[in-house]
C-alpha positions as CSV (number, residue, x, y, z in Angstrom):
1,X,99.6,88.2,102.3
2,X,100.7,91.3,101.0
3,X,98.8,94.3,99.4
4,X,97.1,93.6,96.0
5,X,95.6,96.4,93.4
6,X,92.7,95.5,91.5
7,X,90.1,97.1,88.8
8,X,87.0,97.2,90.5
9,X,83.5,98.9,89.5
10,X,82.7,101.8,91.9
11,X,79.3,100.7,92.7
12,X,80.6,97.5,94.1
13,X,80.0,97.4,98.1
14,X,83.6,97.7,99.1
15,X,84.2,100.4,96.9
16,X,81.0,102.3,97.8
17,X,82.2,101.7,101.7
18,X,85.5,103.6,100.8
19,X,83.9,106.3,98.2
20,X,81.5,106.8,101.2
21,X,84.2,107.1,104.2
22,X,86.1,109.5,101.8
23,X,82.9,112.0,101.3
24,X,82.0,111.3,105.0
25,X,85.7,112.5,105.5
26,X,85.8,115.7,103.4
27,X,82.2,117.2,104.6
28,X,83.8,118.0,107.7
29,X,86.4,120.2,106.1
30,X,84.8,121.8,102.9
31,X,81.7,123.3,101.8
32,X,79.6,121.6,99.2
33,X,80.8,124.1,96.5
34,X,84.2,123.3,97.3
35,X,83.8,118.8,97.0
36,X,84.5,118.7,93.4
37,X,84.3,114.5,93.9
38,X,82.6,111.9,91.6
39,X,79.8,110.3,93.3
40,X,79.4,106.2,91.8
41,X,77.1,107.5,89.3
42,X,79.2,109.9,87.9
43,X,82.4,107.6,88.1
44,X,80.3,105.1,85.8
45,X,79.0,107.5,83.5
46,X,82.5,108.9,83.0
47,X,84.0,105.9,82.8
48,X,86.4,105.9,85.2
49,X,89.2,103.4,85.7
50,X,88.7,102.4,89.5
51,X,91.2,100.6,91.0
52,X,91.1,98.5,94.7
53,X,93.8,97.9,97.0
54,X,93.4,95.3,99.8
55,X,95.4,93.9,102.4
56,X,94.2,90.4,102.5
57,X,91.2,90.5,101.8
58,X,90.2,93.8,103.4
59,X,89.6,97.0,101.2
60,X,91.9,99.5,102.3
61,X,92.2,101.8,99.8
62,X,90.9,103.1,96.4
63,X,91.6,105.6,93.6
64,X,90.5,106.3,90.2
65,X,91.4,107.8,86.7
66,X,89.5,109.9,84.3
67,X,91.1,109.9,81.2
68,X,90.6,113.1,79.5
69,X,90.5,113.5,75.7
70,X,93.6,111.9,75.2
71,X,95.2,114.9,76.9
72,X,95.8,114.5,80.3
73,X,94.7,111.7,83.0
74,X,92.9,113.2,86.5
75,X,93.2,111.3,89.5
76,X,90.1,110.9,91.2
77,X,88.7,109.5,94.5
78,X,91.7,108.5,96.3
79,X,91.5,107.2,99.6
80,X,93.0,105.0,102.3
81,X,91.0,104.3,105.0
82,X,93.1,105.5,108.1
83,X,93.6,102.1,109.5
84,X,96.1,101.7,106.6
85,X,97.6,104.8,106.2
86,X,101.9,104.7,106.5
87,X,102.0,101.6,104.5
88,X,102.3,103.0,101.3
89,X,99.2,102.5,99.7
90,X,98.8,105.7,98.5
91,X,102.3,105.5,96.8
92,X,101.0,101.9,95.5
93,X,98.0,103.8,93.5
94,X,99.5,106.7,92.3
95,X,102.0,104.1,90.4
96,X,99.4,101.9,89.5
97,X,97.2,104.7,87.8
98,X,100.5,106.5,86.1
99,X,101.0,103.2,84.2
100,X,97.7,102.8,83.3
101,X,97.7,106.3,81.7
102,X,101.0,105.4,80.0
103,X,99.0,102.3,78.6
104,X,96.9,104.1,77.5
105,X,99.1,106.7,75.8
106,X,98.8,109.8,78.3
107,X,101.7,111.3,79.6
108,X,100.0,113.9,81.9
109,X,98.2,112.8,85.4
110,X,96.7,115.9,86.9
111,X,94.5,116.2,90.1
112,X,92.6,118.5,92.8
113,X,92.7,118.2,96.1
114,X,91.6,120.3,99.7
115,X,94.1,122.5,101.4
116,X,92.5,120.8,104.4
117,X,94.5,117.7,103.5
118,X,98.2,117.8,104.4
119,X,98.7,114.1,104.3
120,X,97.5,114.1,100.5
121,X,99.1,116.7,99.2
122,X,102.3,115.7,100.8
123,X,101.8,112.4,99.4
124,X,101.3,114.2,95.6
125,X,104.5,116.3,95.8
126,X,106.8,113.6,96.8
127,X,105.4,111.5,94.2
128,X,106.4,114.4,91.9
129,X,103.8,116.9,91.5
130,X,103.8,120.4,91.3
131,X,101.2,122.9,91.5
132,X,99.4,124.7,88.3
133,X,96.8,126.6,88.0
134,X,92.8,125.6,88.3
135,X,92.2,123.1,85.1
136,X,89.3,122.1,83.4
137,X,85.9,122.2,85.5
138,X,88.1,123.5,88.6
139,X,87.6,127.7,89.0
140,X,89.7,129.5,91.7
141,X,88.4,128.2,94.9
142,X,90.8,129.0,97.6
143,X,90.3,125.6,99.5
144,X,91.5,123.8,96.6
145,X,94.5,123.4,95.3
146,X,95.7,121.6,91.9
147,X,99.0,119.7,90.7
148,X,100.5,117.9,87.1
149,X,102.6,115.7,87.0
150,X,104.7,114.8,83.7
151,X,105.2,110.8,83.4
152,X,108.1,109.5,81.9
């Protein structure tokens, strides 16, 4: 069966298991000062579209959108678990949550991400984004790094 994508709440337990293998995954690289993440709480009370994909019926990947007072949409928690990485998943979100931003009028998806993270940010410029400046609540950290991209 191939990949499907699904809206899921954050504080359901597959999407707690990947929101927790993610922070598990980015303590070992950056300071607490320097995880700008949403925790389940926060994705709730922000309301953040959060999205699912499984292969079969096993969570492999998840990734969010913050839509941000009509201006701009921010990517947040994205993950693949690395038993599913090379299969495009990441590609398969970053589609999936540029159309919902289109649906819902924005034509801006921005992000942040950790130096630390080669795969990622590799993943974000080949989907087409380009670094800016720190936005919003981001400052000048120098383990983070920041990227826009302009949809269609």
């Amino acid at each position: 069966m191939p990949a499907t994508i699904a809206r899921e709440r954050p504080d359901t337990p597959d999407a707690i298991r990947l929101i927790d293998a993610l922070q598990t995954h980015l303590e070992q690289f950056y300071p607490p000062e320097s995880r700008h993440g949403f925790n389940v709480e926060k994705l709730l009370a922000q309301g953040v579209a959060f999205f699912l994909v499984r292969e079969d019926t096993a969570p492999a990947a998840c990734g969010g959108i913050l839509l941000v007072d009509g201006e701009y949409g921010e990517l947040k928690r994205m993950y693949v678990r690395p038993e599913f990485r090379g299969r495009g998943f990441g590609k398969l979100l970053i589609e999936h949550l540029a159309s919902y931003a289109r649906a819902h009028g924005i034509s801006v998806l921005r992000l942040e991400t950790g130096i630390y993270q080669p795969e990622a940010i590799s993943l974000y410029e080949q989907a087409g984004f380009v670094r800016i400046p720190p936005f919003g609540p981001y400052t000048n950290d120098p383990l983070s790094l920041c990227y826009e991209k302009r949809l269609a």
